[in-house]
C-alpha positions in Angstrom: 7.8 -74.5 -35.5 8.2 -70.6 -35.1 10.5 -69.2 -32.8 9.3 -69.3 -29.7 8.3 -65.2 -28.6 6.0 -63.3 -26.3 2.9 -61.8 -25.7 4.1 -59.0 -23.7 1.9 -56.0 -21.6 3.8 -52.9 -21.3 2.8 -49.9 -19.2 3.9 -46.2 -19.2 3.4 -43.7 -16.6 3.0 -41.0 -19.1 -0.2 -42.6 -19.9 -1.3 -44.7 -17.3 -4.4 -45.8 -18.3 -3.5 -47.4 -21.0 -1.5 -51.1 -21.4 0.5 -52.1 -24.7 -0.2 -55.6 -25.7 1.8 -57.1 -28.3 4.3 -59.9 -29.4 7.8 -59.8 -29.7 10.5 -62.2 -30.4 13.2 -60.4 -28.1 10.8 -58.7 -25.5 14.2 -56.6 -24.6 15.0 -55.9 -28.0 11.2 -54.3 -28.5 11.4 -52.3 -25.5 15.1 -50.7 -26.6 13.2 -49.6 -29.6 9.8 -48.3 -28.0 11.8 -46.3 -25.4 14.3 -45.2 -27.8 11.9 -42.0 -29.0 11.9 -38.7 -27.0 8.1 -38.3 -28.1 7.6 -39.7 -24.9 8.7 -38.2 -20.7 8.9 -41.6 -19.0 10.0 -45.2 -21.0 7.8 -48.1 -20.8 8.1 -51.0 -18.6 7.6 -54.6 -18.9 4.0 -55.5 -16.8 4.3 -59.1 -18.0 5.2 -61.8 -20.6 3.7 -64.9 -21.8 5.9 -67.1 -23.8 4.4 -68.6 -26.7 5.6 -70.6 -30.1 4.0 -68.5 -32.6 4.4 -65.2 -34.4 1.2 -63.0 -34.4 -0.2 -64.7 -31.2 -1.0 -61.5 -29.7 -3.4 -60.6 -33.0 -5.9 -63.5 -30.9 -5.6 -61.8 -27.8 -6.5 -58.3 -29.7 -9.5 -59.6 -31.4 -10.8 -61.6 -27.8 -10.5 -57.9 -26.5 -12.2 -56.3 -29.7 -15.1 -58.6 -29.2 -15.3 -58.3 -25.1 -15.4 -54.5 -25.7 -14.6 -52.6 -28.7 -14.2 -49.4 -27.4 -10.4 -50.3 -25.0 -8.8 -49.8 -28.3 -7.3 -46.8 -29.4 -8.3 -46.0 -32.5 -8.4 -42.8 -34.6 -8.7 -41.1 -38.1 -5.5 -39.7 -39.3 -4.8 -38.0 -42.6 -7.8 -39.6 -43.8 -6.7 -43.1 -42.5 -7.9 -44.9 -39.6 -5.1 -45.6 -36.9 -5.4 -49.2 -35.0 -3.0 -49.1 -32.3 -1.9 -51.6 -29.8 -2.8 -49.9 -26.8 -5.9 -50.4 -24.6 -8.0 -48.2 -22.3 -8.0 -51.1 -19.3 -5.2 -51.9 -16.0 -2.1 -53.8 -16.4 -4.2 -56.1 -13.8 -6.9 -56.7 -16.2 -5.0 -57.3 -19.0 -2.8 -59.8 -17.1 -6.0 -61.3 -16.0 -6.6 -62.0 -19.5 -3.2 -63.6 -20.3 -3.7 -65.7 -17.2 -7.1 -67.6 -18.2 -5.7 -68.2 -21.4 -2.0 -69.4 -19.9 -4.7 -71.5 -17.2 -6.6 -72.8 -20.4 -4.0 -74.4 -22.6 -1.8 -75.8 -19.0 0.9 -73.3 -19.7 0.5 -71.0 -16.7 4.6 -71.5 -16.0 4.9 -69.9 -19.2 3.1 -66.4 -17.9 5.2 -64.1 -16.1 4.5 -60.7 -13.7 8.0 -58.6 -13.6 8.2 -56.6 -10.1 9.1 -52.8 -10.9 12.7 -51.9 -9.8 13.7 -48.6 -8.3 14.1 -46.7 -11.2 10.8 -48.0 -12.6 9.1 -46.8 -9.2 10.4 -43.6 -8.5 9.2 -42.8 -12.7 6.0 -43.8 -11.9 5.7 -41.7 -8.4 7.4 -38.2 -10.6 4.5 -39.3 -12.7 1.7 -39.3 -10.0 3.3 -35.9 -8.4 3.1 -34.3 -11.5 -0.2 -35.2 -12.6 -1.4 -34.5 -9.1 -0.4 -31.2 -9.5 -1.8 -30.4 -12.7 -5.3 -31.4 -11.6 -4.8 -29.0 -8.6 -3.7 -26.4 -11.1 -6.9 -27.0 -13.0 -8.8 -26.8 -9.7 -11.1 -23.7 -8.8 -8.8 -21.4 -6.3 -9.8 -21.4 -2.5 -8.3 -19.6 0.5 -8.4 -23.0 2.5 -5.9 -24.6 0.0 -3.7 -21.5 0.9 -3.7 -22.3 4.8 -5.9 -18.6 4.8 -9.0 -18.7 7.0 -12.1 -16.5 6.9 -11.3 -12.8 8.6 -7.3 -12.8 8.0 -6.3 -10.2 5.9 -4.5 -9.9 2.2 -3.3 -6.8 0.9 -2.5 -6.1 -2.7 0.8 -6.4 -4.3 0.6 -3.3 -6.2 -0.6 -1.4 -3.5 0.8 -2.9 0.1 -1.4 -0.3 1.7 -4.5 -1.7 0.5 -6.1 -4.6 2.6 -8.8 -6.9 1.8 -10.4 -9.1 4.8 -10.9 -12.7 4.0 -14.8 -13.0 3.6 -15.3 -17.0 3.2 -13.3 -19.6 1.6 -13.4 -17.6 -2.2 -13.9 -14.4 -1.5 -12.4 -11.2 -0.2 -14.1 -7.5 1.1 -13.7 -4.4 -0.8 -15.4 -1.5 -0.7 -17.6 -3.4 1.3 -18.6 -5.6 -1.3 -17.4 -8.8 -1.7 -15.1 -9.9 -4.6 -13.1 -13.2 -6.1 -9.7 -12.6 -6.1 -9.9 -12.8 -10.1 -12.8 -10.6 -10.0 -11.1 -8.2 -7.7 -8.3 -7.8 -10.1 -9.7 -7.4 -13.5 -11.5 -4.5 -11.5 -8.4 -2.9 -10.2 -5.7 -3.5 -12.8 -8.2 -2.9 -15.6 -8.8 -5.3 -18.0 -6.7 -4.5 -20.8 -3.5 -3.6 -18.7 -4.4 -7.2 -17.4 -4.6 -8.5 -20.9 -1.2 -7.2 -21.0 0.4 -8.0 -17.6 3.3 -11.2 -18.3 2.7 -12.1 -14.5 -0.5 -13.1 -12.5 -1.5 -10.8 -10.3 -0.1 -11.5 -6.8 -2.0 -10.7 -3.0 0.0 -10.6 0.0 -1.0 -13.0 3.2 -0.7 -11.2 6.3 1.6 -12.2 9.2 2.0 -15.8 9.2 3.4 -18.5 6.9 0.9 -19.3 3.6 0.7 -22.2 1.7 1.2 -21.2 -2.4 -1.9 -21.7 -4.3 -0.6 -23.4 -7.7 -3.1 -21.8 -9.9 -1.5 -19.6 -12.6 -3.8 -16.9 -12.3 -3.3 -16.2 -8.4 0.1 -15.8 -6.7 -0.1 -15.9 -2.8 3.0 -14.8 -0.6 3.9 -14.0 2.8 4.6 -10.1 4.4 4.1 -8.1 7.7 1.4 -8.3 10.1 -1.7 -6.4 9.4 -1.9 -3.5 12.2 
């Protein structure tokens, strides 16, 4: 009889929606080595093991999931060769499910085994969540609401203090008596190859009261003195 091993599921917070499902003989040995490369922000956890007596026992798991849907594996063309990976598009909680009829079907469910996260393991996956949070909301159009800036408060440039734009609606600002986007409004006044050229977005002013920063790189919202 082989050694006995296990089927483990790993997750990763720097991928989240992906599981690792694999077999190893020392499950702590395997992770050492996975979260031993600086390829990767955040190390992978253990989700759950399930012991088993065989090598290559997680090789039938892989082709039940192939068959129940082809497309949760990651697979890809490299260098002119095709790249079959052990990592699938599904939740930790699905996977496990998986492991858990099988472990229910062969009267070996004391042999499946859920680890609980410990601190370390949970405050990674919360830096995770923040930063992807924030990177959607950098990818997200700009608006004066996200700003804590309400329609008929005023902004003033920050090249020129002296020039102030009323707030029209939640994206755009009066000048001229026209109104502009804030992007708009300043391709117009910085011109657009001194814009091309500029290292720093262009910044606008909120007057008199506390404003929340917007996080898009291309507009810089600070605080300065009541409009009069």
């Amino acid at each position: 009889m082989d050694k006995a091993g296990v089927i483990y599921i790993l997750t990763n917070p720097s991928f989240p929606e992906y599981v690792k499902i694999g077999y190893a003989d020392d499950i702590d040995k395997r992770l050492q080595q996975l979260n031993r490369s600086e390829c990767i922000p955040f190390a992978f956890r253990i989700y759950a093991t399930y012991e088993v007596n065989s090598r290559l026992s997680d090789l039938k798991i892989h082709s039940i999931i192939d068959k129940l849907n082809p497309n949760l594996r990651s697979i890809e063309n490299f260098n002119g060769k095709q790249c079959v990976r052990e990592f699938y598009a599904m939740s930790p909680e699905d996977a496990y499910s998986i492991l858990e009829a099988i472990a229910e079907i062969h009267g070996c469910a004391d042999k499946l085994k859920r680890i609980a996260m410990d601190e370390a393991q949970k405050q990674a996956e919360e830096t995770a969540q923040e930063i992807e949070e924030e990177h959607k909301e950098r990818l997200s159009p700009f608006t004066f609401s996200k700003c804590n800036i309400h329609a008929g408060e005023y902004i003033s440039w920050g090249d020129d203090p002296d020039l102030k734009l009323k707030v029209l609606d939640d994206k755009t600002v009066e000048y001229k008596g026209k109104p502009f986007s804030l992007s708009g409004l300043a391709a117009l006044l910085l011109g657009k190859k001194q814009q091309c050229r500029r290292r720093r977005p262009p910044l606008f002013q909120i007057q008199g009261r506390m404003a929340e920063r917007h996080p898009a790189p291309a507009i810089r919202i600070i605080i300065c003195e009541d409009h009069t």
